[in-house]
Every structure is written in structure tokens, then in C-alpha cells.
N, CA, C and O atoms as a Tripos MOL2 file, in Angstrom:
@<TRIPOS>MOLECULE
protein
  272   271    68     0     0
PROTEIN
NO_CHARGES

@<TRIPOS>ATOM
      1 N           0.8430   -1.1870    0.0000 N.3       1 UNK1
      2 CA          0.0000    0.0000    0.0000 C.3       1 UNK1
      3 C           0.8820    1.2420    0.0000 C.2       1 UNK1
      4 O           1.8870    1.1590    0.7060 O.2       1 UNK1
      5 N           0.7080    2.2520   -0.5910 N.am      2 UNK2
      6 CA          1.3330    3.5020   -0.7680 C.3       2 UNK2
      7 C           1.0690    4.2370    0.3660 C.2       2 UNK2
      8 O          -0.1260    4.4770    0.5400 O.2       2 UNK2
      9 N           1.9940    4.7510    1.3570 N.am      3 UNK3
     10 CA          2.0680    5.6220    2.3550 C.3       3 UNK3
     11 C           2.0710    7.0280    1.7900 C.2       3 UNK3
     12 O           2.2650    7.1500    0.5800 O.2       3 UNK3
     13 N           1.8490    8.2420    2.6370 N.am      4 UNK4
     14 CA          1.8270    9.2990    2.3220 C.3       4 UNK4
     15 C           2.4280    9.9520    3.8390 C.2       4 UNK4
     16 O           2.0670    9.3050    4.8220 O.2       4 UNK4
     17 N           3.1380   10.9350    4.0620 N.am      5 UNK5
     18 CA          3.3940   11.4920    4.8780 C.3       5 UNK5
     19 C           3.1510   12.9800    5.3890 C.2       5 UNK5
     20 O           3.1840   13.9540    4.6360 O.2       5 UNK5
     21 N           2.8470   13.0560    7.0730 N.am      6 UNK6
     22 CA          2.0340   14.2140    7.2140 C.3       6 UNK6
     23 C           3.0900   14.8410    8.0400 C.2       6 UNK6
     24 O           3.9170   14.1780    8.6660 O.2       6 UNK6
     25 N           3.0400   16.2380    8.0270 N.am      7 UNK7
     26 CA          3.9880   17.0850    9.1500 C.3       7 UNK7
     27 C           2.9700   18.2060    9.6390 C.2       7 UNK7
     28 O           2.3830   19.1110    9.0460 O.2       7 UNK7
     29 N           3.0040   17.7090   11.1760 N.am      8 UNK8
     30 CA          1.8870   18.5800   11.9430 C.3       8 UNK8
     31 C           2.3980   18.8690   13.0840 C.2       8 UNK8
     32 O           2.8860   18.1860   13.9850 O.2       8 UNK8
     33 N           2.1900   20.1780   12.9030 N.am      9 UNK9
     34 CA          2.4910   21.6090   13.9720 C.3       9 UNK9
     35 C           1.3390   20.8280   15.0820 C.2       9 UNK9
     36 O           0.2870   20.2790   14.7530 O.2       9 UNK9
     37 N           1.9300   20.9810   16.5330 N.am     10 UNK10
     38 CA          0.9540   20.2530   17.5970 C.3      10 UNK10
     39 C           0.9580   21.0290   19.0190 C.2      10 UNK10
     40 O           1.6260   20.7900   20.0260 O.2      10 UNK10
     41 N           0.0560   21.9710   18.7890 N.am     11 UNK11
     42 CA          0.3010   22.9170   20.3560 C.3      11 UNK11
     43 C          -0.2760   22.0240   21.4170 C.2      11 UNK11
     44 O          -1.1090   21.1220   21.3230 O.2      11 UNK11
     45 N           0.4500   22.5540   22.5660 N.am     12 UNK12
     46 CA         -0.1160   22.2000   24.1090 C.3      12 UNK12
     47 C           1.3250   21.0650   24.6010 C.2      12 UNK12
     48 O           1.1360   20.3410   25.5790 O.2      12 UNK12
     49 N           2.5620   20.9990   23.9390 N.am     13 UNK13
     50 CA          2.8560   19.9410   24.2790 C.3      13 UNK13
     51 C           4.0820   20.4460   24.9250 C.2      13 UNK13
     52 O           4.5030   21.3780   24.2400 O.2      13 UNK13
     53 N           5.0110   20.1830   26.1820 N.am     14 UNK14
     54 CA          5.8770   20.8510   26.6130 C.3      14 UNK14
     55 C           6.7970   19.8690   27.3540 C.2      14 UNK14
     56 O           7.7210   20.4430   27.9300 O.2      14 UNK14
     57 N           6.7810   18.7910   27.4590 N.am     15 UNK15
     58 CA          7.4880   17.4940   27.6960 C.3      15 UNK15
     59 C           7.8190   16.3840   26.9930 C.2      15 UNK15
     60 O           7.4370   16.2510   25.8310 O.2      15 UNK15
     61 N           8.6960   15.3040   27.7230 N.am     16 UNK16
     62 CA          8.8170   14.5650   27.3900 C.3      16 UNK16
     63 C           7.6960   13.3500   27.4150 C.2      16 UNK16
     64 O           7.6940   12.3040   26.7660 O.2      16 UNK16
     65 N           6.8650   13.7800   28.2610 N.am     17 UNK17
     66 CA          5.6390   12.8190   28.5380 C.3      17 UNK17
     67 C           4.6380   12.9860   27.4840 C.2      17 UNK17
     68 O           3.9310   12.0460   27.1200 O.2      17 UNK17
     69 N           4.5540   14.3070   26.9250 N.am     18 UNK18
     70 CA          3.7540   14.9030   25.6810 C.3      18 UNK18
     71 C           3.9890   13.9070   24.7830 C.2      18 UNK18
     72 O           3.1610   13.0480   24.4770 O.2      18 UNK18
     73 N           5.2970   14.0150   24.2720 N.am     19 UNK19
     74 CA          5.4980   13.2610   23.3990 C.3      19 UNK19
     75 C           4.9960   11.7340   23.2690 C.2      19 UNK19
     76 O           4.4510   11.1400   22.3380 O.2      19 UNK19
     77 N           5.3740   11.3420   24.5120 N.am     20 UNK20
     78 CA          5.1310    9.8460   24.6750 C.3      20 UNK20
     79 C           3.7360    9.5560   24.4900 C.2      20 UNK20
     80 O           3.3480    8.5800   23.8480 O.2      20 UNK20
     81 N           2.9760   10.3890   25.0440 N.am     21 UNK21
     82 CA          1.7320   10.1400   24.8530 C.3      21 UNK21
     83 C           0.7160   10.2710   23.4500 C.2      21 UNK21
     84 O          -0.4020    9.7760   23.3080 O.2      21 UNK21
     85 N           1.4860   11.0970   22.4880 N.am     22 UNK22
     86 CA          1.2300   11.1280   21.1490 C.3      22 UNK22
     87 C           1.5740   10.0470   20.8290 C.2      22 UNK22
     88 O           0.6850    9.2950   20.4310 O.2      22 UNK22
     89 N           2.9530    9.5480   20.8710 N.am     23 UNK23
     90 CA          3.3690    8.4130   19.9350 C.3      23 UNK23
     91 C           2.4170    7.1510   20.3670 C.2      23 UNK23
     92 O           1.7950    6.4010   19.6150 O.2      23 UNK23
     93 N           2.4870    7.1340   21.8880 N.am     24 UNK24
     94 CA          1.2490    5.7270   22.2590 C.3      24 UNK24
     95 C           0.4420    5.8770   20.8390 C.2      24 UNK24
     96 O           0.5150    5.1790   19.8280 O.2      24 UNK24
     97 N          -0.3630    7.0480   21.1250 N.am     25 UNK25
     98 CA         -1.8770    7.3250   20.3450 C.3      25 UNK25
     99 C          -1.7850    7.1490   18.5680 C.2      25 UNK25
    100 O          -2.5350    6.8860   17.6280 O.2      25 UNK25
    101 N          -0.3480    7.4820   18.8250 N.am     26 UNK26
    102 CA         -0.5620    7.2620   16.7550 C.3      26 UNK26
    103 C          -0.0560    5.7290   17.1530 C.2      26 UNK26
    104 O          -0.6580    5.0600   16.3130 O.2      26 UNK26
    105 N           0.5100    5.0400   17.7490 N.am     27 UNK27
    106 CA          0.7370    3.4000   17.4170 C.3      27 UNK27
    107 C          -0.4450    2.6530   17.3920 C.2      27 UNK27
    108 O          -0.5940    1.7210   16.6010 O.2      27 UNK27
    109 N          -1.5790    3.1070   18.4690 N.am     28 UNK28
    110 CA         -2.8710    2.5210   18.3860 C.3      28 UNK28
    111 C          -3.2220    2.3080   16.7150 C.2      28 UNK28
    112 O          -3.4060    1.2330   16.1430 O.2      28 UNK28
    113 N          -3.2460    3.3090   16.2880 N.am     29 UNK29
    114 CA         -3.8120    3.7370   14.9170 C.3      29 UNK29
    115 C          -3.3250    2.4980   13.5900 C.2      29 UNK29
    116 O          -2.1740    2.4530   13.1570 O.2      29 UNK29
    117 N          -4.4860    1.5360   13.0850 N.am     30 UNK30
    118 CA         -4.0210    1.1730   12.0260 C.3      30 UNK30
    119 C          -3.8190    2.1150   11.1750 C.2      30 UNK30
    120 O          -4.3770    3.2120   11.2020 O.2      30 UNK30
    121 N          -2.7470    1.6220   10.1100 N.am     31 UNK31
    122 CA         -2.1690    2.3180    8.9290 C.3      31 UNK31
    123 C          -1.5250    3.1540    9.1460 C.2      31 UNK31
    124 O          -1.2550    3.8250    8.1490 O.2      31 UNK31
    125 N          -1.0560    3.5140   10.1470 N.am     32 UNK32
    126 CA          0.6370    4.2370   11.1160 C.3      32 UNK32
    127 C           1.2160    3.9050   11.0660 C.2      32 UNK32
    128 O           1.6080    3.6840   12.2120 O.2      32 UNK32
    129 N           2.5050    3.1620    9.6900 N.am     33 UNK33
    130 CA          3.2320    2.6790    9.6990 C.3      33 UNK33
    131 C           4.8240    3.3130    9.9650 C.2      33 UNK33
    132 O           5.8330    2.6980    9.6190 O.2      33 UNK33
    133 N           4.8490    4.6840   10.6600 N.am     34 UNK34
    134 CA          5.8120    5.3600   11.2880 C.3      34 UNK34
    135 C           5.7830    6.8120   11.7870 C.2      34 UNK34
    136 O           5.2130    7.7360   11.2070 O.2      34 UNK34
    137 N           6.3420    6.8800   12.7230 N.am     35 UNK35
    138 CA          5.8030    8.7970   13.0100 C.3      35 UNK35
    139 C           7.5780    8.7290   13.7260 C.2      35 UNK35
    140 O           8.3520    7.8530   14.1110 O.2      35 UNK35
    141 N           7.5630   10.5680   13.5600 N.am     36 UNK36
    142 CA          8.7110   10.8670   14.6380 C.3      36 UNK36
    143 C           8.1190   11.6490   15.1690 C.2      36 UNK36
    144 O           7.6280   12.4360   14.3600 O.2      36 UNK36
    145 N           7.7650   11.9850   16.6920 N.am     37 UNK37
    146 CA          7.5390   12.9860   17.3610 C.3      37 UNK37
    147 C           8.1110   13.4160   18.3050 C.2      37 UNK37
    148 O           8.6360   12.6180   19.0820 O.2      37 UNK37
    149 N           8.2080   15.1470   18.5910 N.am     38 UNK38
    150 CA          9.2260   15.5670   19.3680 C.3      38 UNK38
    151 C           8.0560   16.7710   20.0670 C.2      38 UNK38
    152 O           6.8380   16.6550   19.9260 O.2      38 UNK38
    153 N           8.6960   17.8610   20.7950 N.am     39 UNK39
    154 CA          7.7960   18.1850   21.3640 C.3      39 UNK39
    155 C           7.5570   19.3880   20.4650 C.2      39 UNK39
    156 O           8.4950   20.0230   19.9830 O.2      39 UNK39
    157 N           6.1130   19.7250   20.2230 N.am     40 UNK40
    158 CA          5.3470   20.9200   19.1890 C.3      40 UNK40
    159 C           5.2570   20.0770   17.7660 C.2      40 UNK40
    160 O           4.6020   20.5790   16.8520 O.2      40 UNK40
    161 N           5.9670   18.6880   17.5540 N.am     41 UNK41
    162 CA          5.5040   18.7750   15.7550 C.3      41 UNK41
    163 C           5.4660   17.2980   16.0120 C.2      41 UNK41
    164 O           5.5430   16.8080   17.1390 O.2      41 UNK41
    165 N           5.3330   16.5770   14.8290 N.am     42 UNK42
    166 CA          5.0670   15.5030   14.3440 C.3      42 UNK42
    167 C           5.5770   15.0860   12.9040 C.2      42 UNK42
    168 O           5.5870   15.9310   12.0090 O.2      42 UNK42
    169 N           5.9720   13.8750   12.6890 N.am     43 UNK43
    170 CA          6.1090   13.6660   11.0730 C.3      43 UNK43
    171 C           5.3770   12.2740   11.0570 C.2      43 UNK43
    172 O           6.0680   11.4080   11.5950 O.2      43 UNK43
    173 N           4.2640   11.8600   10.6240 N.am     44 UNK44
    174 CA          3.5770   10.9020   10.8810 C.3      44 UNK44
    175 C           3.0840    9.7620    8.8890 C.2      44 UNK44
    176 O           2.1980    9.9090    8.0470 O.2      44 UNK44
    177 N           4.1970    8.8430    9.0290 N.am     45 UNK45
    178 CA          3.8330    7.8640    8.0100 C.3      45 UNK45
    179 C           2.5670    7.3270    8.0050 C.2      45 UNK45
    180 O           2.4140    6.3320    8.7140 O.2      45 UNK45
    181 N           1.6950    7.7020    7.4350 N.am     46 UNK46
    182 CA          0.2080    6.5990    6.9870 C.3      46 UNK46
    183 C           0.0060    6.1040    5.7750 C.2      46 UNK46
    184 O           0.5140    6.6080    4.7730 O.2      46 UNK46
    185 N          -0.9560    4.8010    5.7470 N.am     47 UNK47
    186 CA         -1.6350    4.7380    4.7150 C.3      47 UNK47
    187 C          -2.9140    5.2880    4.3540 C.2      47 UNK47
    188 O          -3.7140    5.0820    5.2650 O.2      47 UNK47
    189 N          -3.4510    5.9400    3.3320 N.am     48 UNK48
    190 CA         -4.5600    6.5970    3.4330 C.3      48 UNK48
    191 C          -5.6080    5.5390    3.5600 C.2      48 UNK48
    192 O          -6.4930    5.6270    4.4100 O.2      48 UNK48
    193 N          -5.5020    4.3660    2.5800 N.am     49 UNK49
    194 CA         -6.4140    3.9120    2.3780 C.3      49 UNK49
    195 C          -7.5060    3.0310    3.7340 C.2      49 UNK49
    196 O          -8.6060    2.4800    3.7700 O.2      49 UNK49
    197 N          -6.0940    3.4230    4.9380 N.am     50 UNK50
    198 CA         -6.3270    2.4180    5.7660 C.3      50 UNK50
    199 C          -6.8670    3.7750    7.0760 C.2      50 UNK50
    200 O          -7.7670    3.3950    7.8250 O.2      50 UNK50
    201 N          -6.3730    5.1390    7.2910 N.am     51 UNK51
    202 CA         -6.3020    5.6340    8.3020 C.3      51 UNK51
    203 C          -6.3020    7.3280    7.4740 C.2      51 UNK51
    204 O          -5.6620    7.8150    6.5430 O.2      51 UNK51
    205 N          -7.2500    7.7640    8.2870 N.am     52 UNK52
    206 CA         -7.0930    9.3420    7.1810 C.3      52 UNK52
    207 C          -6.6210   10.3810    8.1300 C.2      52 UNK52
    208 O          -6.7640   10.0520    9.3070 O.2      52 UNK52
    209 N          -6.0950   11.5470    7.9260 N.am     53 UNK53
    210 CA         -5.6240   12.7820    8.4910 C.3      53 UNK53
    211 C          -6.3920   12.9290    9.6820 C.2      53 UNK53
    212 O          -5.9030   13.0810   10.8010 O.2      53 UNK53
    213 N          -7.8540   12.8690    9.3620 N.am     54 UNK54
    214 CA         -8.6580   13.4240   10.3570 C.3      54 UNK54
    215 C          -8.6770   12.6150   11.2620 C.2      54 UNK54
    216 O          -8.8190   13.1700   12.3510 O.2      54 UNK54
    217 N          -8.5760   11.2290   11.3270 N.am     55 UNK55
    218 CA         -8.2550   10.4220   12.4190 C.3      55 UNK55
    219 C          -6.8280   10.6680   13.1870 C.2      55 UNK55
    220 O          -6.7110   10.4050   14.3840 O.2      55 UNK55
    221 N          -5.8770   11.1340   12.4890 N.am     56 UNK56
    222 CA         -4.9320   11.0290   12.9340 C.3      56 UNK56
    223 C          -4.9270   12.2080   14.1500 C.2      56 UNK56
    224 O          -4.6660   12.0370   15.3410 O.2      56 UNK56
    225 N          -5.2880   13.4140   13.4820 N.am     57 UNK57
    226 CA         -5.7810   14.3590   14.3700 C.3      57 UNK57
    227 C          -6.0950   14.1330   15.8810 C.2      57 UNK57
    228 O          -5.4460   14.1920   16.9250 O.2      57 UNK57
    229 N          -7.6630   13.7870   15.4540 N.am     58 UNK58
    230 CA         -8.9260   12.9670   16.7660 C.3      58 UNK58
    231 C          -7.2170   12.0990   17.7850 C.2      58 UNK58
    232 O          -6.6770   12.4850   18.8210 O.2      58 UNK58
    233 N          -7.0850   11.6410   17.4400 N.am     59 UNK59
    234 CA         -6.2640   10.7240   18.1210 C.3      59 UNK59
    235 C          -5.2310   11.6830   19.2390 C.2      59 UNK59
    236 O          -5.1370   11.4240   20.4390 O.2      59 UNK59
    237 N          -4.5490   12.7570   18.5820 N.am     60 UNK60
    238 CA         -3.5990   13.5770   19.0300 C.3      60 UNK60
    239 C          -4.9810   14.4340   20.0540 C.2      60 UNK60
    240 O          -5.2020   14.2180   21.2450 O.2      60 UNK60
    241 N          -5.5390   15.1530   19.3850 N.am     61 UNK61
    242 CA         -6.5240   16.1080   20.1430 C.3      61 UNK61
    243 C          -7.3680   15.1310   21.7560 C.2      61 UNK61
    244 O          -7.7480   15.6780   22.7910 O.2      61 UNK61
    245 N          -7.4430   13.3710   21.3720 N.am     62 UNK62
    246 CA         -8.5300   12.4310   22.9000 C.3      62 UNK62
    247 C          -6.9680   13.1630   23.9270 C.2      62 UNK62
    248 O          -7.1170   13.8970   24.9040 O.2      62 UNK62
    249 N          -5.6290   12.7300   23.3920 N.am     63 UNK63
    250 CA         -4.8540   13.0410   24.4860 C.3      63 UNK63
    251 C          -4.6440   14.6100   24.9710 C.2      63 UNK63
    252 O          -3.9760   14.9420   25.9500 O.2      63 UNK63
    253 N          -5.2920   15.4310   24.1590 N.am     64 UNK64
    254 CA         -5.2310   16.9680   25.1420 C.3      64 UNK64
    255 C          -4.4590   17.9990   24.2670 C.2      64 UNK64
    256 O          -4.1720   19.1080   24.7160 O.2      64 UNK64
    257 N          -4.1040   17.5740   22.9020 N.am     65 UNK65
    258 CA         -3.3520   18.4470   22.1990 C.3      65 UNK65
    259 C          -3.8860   18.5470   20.7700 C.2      65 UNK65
    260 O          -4.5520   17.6630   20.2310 O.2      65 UNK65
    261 N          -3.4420   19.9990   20.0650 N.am     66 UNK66
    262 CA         -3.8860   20.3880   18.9050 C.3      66 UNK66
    263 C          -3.4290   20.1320   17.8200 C.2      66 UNK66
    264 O          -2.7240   21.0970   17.5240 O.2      66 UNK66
    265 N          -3.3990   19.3200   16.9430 N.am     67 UNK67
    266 CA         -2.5470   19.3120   15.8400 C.3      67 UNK67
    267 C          -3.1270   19.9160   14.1300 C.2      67 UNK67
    268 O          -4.1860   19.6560   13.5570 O.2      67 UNK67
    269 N          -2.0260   20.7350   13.6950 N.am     68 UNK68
    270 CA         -2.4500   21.5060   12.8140 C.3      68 UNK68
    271 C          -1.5710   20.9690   11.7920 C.2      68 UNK68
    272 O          -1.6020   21.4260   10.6500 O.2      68 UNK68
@<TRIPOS>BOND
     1     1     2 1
     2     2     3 1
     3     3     4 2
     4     3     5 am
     5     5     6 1
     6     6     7 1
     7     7     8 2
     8     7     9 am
     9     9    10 1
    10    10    11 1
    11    11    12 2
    12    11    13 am
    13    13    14 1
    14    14    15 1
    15    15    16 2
    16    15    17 am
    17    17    18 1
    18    18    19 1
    19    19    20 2
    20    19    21 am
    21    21    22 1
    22    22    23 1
    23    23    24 2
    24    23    25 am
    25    25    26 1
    26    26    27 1
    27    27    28 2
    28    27    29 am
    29    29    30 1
    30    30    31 1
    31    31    32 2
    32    31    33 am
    33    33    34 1
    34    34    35 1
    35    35    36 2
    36    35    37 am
    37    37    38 1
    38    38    39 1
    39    39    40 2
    40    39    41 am
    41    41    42 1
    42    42    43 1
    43    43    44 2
    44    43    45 am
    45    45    46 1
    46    46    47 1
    47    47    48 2
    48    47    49 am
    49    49    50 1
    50    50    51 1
    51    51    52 2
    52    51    53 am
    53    53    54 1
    54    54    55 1
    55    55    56 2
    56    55    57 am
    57    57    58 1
    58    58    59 1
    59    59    60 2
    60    59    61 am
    61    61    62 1
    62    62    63 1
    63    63    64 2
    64    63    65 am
    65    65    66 1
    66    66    67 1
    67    67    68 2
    68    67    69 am
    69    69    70 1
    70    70    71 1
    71    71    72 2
    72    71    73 am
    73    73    74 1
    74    74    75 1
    75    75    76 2
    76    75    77 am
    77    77    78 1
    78    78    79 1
    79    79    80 2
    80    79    81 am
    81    81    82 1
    82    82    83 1
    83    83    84 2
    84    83    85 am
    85    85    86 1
    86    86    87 1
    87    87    88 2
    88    87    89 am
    89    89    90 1
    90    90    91 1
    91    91    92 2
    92    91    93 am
    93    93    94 1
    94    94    95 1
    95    95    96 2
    96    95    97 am
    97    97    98 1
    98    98    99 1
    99    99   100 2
   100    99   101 am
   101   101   102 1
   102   102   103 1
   103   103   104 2
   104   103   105 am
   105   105   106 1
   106   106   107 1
   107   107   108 2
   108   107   109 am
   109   109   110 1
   110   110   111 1
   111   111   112 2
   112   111   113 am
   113   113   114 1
   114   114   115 1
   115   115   116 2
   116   115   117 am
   117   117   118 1
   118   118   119 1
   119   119   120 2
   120   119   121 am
   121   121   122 1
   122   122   123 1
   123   123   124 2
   124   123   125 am
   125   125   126 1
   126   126   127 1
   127   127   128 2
   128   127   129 am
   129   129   130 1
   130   130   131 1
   131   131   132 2
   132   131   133 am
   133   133   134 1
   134   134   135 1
   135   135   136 2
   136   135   137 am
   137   137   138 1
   138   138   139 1
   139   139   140 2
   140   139   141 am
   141   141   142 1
   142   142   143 1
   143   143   144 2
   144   143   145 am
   145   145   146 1
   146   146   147 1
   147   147   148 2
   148   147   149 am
   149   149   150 1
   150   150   151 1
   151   151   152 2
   152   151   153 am
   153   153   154 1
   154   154   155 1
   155   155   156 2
   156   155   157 am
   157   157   158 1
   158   158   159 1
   159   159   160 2
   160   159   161 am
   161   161   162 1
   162   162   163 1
   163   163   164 2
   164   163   165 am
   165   165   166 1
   166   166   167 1
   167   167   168 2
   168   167   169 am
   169   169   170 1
   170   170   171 1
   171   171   172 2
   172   171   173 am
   173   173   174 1
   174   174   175 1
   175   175   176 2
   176   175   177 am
   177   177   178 1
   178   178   179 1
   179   179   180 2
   180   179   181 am
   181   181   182 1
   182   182   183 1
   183   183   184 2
   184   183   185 am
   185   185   186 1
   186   186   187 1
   187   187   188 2
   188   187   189 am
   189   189   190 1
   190   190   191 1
   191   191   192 2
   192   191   193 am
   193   193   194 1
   194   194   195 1
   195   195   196 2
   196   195   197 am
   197   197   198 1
   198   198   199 1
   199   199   200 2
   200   199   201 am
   201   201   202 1
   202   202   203 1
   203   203   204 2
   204   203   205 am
   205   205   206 1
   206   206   207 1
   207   207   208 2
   208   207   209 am
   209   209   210 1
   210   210   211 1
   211   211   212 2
   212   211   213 am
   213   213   214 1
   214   214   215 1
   215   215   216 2
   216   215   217 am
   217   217   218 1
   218   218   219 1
   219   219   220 2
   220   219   221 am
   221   221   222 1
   222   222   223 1
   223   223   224 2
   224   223   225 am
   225   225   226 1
   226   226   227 1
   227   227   228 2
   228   227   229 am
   229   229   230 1
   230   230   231 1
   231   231   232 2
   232   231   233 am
   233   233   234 1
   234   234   235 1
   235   235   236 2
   236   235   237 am
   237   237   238 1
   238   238   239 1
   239   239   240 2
   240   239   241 am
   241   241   242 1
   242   242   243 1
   243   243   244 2
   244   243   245 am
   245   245   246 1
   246   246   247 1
   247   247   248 2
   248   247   249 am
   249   249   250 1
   250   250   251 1
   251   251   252 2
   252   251   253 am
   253   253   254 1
   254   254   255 1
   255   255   256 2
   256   255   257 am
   257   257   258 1
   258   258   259 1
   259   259   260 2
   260   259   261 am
   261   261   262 1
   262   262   263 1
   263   263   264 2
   264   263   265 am
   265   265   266 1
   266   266   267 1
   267   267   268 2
   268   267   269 am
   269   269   270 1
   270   270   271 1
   271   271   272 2
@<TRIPOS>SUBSTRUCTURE
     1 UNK1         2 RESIDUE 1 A UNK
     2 UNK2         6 RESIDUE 1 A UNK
     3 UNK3        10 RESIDUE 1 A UNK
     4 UNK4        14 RESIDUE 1 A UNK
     5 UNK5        18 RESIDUE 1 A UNK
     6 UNK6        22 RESIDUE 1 A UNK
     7 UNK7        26 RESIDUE 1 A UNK
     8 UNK8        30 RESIDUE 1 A UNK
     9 UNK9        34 RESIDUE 1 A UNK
    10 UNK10       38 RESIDUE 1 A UNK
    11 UNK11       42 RESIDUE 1 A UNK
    12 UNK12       46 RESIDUE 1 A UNK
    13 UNK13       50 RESIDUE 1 A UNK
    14 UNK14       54 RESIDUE 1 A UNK
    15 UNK15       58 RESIDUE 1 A UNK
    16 UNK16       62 RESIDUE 1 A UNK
    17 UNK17       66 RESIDUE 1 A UNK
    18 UNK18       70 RESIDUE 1 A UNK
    19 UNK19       74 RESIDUE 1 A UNK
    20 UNK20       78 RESIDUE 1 A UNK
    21 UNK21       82 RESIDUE 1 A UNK
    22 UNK22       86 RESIDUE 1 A UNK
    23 UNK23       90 RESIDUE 1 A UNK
    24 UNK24       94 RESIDUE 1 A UNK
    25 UNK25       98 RESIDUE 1 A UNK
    26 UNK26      102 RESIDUE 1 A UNK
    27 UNK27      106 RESIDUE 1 A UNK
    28 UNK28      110 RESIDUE 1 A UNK
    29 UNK29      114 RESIDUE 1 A UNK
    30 UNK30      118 RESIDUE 1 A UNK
    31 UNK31      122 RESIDUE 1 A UNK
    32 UNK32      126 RESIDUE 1 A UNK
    33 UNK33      130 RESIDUE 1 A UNK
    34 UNK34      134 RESIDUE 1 A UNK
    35 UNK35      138 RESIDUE 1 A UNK
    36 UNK36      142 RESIDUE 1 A UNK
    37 UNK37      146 RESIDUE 1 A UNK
    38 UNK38      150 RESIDUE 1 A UNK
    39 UNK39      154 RESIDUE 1 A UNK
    40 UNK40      158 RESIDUE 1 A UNK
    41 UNK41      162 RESIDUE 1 A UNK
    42 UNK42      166 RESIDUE 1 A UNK
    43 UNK43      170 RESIDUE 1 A UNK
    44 UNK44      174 RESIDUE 1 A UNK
    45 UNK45      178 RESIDUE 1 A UNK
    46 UNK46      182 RESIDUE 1 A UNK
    47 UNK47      186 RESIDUE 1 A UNK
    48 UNK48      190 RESIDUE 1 A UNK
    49 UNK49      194 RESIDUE 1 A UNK
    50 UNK50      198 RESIDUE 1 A UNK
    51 UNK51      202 RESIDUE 1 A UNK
    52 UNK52      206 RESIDUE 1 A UNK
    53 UNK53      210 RESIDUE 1 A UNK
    54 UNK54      214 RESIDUE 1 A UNK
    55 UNK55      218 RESIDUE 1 A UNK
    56 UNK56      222 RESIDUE 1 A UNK
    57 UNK57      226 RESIDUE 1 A UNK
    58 UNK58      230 RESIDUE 1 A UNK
    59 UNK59      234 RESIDUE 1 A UNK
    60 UNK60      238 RESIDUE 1 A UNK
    61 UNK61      242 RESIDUE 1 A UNK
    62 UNK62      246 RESIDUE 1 A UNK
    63 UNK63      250 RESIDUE 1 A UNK
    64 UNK64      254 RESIDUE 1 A UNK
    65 UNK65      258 RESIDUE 1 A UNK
    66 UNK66      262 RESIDUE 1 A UNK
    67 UNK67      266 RESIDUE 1 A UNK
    68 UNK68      270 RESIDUE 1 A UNK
């Protein structure tokens, strides 16, 4: 399946626990087949066909943060 890759600006996040808690939330996620996250951004590998932007979002935003 063809991946596509997203880079998202992610306010509210100011630790190392931030982070951790994004990456949990995108591993849940089928069709996340890689992310790097650090604190404020994201670079998140998906497949579309399997997992769309807006989920990826929802996912970042259940744990308490904004991603743009």
C-alpha cells in the first residue's frame, strides 16, 4: 500500500511525557506505519487507504493536544 506522509504543527505539548503520549496514540492507529515525534511537531507515516488525516488528528486532540 502507498504511504503518504504528514507534518503537523501540535500545540499544548511541553514534555517529554507529551510526546510519549502522542506516539502511544498514533501506534494505536491502524495504517501508522511510522511517526517521529518531538515536542510541538510531528512527522507521521500513513496509509490513506487504511487511516485518514482526520483520524490522525482525533487521536492527538482524545490526548489533550492540537494538531495543525
Amino acid at each position: 500500500m502507498a504511504t503518504e506522509t504528514a507534518h503537523l504543527k501540535i500545540t499544548g505539548m511541553s514534555c517529554g511525557h507529551c510526546v510519549a503520549a502522542v506516539e502511544r496514540a498514533l501506534d494505536r492507529l491502524p495504517g501508522v506505519s511510522g511517526r517521529k515525534v518531538k515536542v510541538g511537531s510531528a512527522e507521521v507515516q500513513y496509509e490513506p487507504e487504511r487511516v485518514g488525516l482526520d483520524q490522525i488528528r482525533k487521536v492527538i486532540a482524545d490526548e489533550g493536544y492540537e494538531a495543525v
